[in-house]
C-alpha angles and dihedrals in degrees: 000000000000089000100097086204104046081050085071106039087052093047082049094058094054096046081050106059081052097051110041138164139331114331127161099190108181088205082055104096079195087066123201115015154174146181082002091289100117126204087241092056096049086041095053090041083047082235110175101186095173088045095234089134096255141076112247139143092270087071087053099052093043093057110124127201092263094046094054092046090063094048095051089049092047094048121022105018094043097042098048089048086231090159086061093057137074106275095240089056089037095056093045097043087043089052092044083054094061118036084033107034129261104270096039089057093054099044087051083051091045094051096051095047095042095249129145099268108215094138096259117117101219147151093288091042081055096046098050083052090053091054086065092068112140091026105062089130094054088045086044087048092043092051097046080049088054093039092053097039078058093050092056086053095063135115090225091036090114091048094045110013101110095049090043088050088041095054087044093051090043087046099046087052102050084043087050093059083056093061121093084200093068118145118233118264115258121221 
């Protein structure tokens, strides 16, 4: 996957099987959401989808499949440099965007890397991936361990911690089959 742009659209695609359509869960502290994309977060982007000049739930209802892609490339693709980075680290740092926050997800990357982890994915933060090269799967294998160490950690864990471990495992696996530096199946 040498397309940057066909890598996320491929790591969309995948994002996008776990996080489906409308749902408008009370136990969510996101609040109504679709397609992933949550109230709190349009709200906090000052997104107006349906152009009324606020950010309410029916923005959220009226997001459509493209509109969301482009969303998911502004403010969570963009801003990880995902397209800087290998596609199997790309597609398990932009998931962890999403479903863990931006910055959580960076300073879980930083720290896995070495780098100084102040939440900014920047030239140092690339280079000390680059330095990985040849171990992606171990780096792959080093950042799902971080993500899921972080779900345990949270508040809803015991509400959506299955599903959240279930989506990890799904997505480490799929960014696995990315890497070169895979190690054989054993059988």
């Amino acid at each position: 996957m040498d397309d940057p742009s066909s890598a996320f659209d491929h790591a969309l695609s995948i994002v996008l099987a776990h996080e489906g359509g409308l749902t408008d869960d009370p136990r969510d502290p996101g609040g109504i959401t679709n397609f992933g994309i949550s109230i709190r977060f349009a709200g906090s982007a000052n997104l107006d989808i349906d152009s009324d000049g606020r950010t309410t739930g029916d923005d959220i209802r009226a997001l459509t499949r493209e509109r969301a892609a482009q969303i998911y490339f502004d403010y969570f693709w963009r801003r990880l440099r995902c397209a800087d980075m290998p596609a199997g680290v790309a597609l398990i740092v932009f998931d962890g965007g999403v479903n863990q926050g931006i910055g959580t997800i960076a300073r879980r990357l930083q720290r896995a890397v070495s780098a100084n982890d102040d939440g900014i994915i920047g030239g140092n933060t690339l280079r000390a991936i680059r330095a990985w090269d040849g171990r992606y799967a171990r780096l792959i294998d080093e950042i799902a361990a971080r993500r899921g160490r972080r779900y345990a950690q949270t508040r809803n864990f015991e509400h959506y911690g299955l599903g959240w471990m279930r989506r990890l495992m799904q997505v480490h696996g799929q960014a696995l089959t990315l890497c070169d530096d895979r190690p054989p199946t054993q059988l």
